[in-house]
C-alpha positions, 0 to 999 in steps of 0.5 A: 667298738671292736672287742679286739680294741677294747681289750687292747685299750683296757689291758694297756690302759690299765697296766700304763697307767699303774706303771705311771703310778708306781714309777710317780711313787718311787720319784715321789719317795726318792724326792722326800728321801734325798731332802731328808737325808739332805737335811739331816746333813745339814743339822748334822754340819750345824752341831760340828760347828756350834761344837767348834765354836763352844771348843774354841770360844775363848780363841780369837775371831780368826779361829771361827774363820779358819773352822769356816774356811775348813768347811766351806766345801762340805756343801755347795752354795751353803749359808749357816748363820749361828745365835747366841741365848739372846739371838746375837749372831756369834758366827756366820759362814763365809758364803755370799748367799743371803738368807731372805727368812733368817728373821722370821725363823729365828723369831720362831725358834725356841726351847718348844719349837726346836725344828723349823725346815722351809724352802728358798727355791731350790735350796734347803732351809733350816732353823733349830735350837741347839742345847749343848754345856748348859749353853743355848744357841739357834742356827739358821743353814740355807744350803743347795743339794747340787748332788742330790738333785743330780740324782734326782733329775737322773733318776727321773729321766731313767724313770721317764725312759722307763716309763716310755719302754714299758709303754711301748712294749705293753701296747705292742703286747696289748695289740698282740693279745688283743687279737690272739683273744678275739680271733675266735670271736671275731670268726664266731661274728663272721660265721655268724653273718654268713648264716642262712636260716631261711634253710630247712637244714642250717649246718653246725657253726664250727670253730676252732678255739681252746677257750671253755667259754667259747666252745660252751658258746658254740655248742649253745647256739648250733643247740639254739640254731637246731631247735629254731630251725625245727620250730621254724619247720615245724611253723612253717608246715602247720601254716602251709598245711592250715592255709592250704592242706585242711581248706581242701579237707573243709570243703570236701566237708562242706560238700558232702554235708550239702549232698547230704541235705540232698538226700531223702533217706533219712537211715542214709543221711544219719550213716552219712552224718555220723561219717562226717562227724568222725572226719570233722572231729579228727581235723578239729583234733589235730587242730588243737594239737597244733594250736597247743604246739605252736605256743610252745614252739613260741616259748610258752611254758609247757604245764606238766603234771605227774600222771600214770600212763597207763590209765591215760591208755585206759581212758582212750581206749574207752573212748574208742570203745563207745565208737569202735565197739568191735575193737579189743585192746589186749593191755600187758605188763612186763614183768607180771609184778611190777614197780607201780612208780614206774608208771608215773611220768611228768607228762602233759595231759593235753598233749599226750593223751593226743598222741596216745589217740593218734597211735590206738586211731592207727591201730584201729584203722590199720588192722586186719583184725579187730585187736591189738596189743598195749604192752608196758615193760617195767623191767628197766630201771631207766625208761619205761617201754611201751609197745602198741601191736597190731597186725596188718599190711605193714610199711615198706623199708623204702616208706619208713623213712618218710613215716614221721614227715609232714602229709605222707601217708603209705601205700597202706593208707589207702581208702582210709581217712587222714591228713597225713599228720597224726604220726609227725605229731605224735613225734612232736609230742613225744619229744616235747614230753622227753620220749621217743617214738619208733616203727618196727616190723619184726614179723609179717604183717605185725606192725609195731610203735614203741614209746620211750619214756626215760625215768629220772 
């Protein structure tokens, strides 16, 4: 069911059906107050007559006639029938009207049971005991309310047309509210089925609405929508470059180990060997990378442990050092006395110590000379900045922006062995990790990736 129509059959329903209720109440309690009232009115008309009757007792029979006959038109169609002590009938009224349960009330009346009120039909019935100059009588009044009941059936049919207005006018209002609410849902909906998210690049979904709620919501899915699609691009690259990109480079390792075998030269086959086994190692490298990305693209938790990062740095490079002995890393901090706290992030080990690789491999491997520089600036309270320095032939301005895409090596990465895909995953990581990853070139032949880390 549309949300328009259930928020029309909620809203209307439930305002009807206590206007149903409330208008039943008031019917209800006008009904109970006009027999009350009317009721009382009959005691009231039985004790003015026992009054007469113990007034004029001693007077003849024509007396009673004429106190009968002065009253007969108090109430429409009434019989009142009055008893002695002993029960006797000492007066009734000159109406025609029969009383079918004048003898069992009148068998129930006594000094303990004073009250008796029933129904005949439409008409009121009444019974009571009557104490009045140490004299004792029962009376017995059937009487119909005729201007009671006029009110009564008046006041239902007012209720009634009531009842009818308010339900037309709360289902017209209903219908109105109903669509003013779900319009922005109801685009929300449309906009949604015209999503295409096969597209590299989905579009923001736009709508206009004053509602907290839905533009929360909004703003939610474009948030879901931009990390979908990036997981999406992302998967989509890694399987293209799994399935395709690293047959290439494999066969290429195969190749070559099969030349090798070829040769006779055991010093050639050991330089060569060794060769193979740095290529082999960087591939299965960022194999592992995206293996560890992919489960978190898929929704894995990410395991994240407090870590200083410059000893991370420290053990790479050391690392590098047993293959690139020639190679300096030149390690700064900024300012000379810093906050050691600084340095301890929630990082994930497996991952960032790749990205650190990535950077420090390019470093090496794009150097004119055999150092560089590591540089961690503590001086803001915020984030922590670290700057990885090199020199030699820097990228274009026309190639920068392509740095962080997926294959793309610069015309700088000539000669020298890759897969085009260290620097997009060291951006990954970067985010994953909450950082960010830049390339500047703010001299000559200086090349420079800087790292963000921002510190809660």
């Amino acid at each position: 069911m549309k949300i328009g129509n259930k928020i029309l059959i909620y809203f209307s329903t439930t305002v009807i059906a206590l206007t149903a209720i409330s208008l039943t109440i008031i019917y209800i309690l006008f009904f109970e107050y006009r027999e009350e009232e009317f009721q009382q009115q009959q005691n009231g008309k039985i004790h003015t007559t026992i009054k007469l009757i113990e007034k004029f007792k001693r007077e003849s029979a024509a007396i009673s006639y004429l106190i009968d006959q002065q009253d007969i038109n108090d109430f429409y169609d009434e019989k009142l029938l009055v008893y002695d002590s002993n029960k006797n009938l000492i007066f009734a009224s000159l109406d025609s009207l029969y009383i079918v349960k004048a003898e069992s009330i009148l068998n129930k009346l006594s000094p303990t049971q004073r009250w008796i009120e029933t129904k005949e039909e439409n008409y009121d019935l009444i019974g009571i005991y009557v104490e009045a100059n140490n004299q004792n009588y029962y009376a017995v009044s059937k009487a119909y309310d005729a201007f009671g009941y006029t009110k009564l059936y008046f006041l239902r049919n007012v209720l009634i047309g009531i009842f009818l207005f308010i339900t037309i006018v709360v289902i017209l209002i209903s219908r109105l509210l109903s669509n003013k609410i779900s319009r922005p849902i109801t685009t929300l909906a449309e906009n949604l089925n015209k999503y295409d998210l096969s597209k590299e690049k989905v579009e923001e979904l736009k709508i206009e609405t004053s509602s907290y709620e839905l533009n929360q919501l909004t703003q939610r899915f474009n948030e879901l929508i931009k990390r979908t699609n990036e997981a999406f691009v992302f998967q989509k690259h890694t399987i293209h470059h799994i399935s395709h990109q690293l047959k290439t480079p494999i066969s290429v390792l195969v190749s070559e180990l099969e030349r090798i075998r070829n040769i006779p030269n055991i010093e050639v086959i050991t330089s060569e060997i060794e060769n193979q086994i740095t290529k082999t190692k960087s591939l299965g490298s960022i194999i592992n990378v995206l293996l560890e990305i992919s489960k978190i693209e898929s929704g894995q938790q990410i395991k994240k442990q407090a870590l200083r990062i410059d000893e991370l740095f420290f053990d790479v490079i050391e690392e590098l050092n047993a293959i690139y002995p020639d190679f300096q890393f030149e390690v700064n901090y900024v300012p000379d006395e810093i906050n050691e706290n600084k340095l301890v992030i929630n990082l994930n080990p497996v991952l960032i110590r790749q990205a650190i690789l990535n950077l420090l491999t390019n470093c090496i491997s794009y150097s004119h000379n055999s150092k560089a520089e590591i540089k961690f600036d503590c001086s803001q309270s915020n984030e922590l900045k670290i700057q990885i320095l090199n020199s030699g032939k820097p990228i274009s301005t026309e190639e920068e922006k392509f740095l962080f895409n997926h294959f793309f090596r610069g015309k700088n990465s000539e000669g020298k062995i890759g897969f085009g895909l260290g620097l997009v995953l060291t951006k990954r990581i970067a985010e994953i990790n909450s950082a960010t990853i830049t390339y500047s070139n703010p001299a000559p032949n200086i090349n420079v990736f800087e790292l963000n880390f921002p510190l809660s």
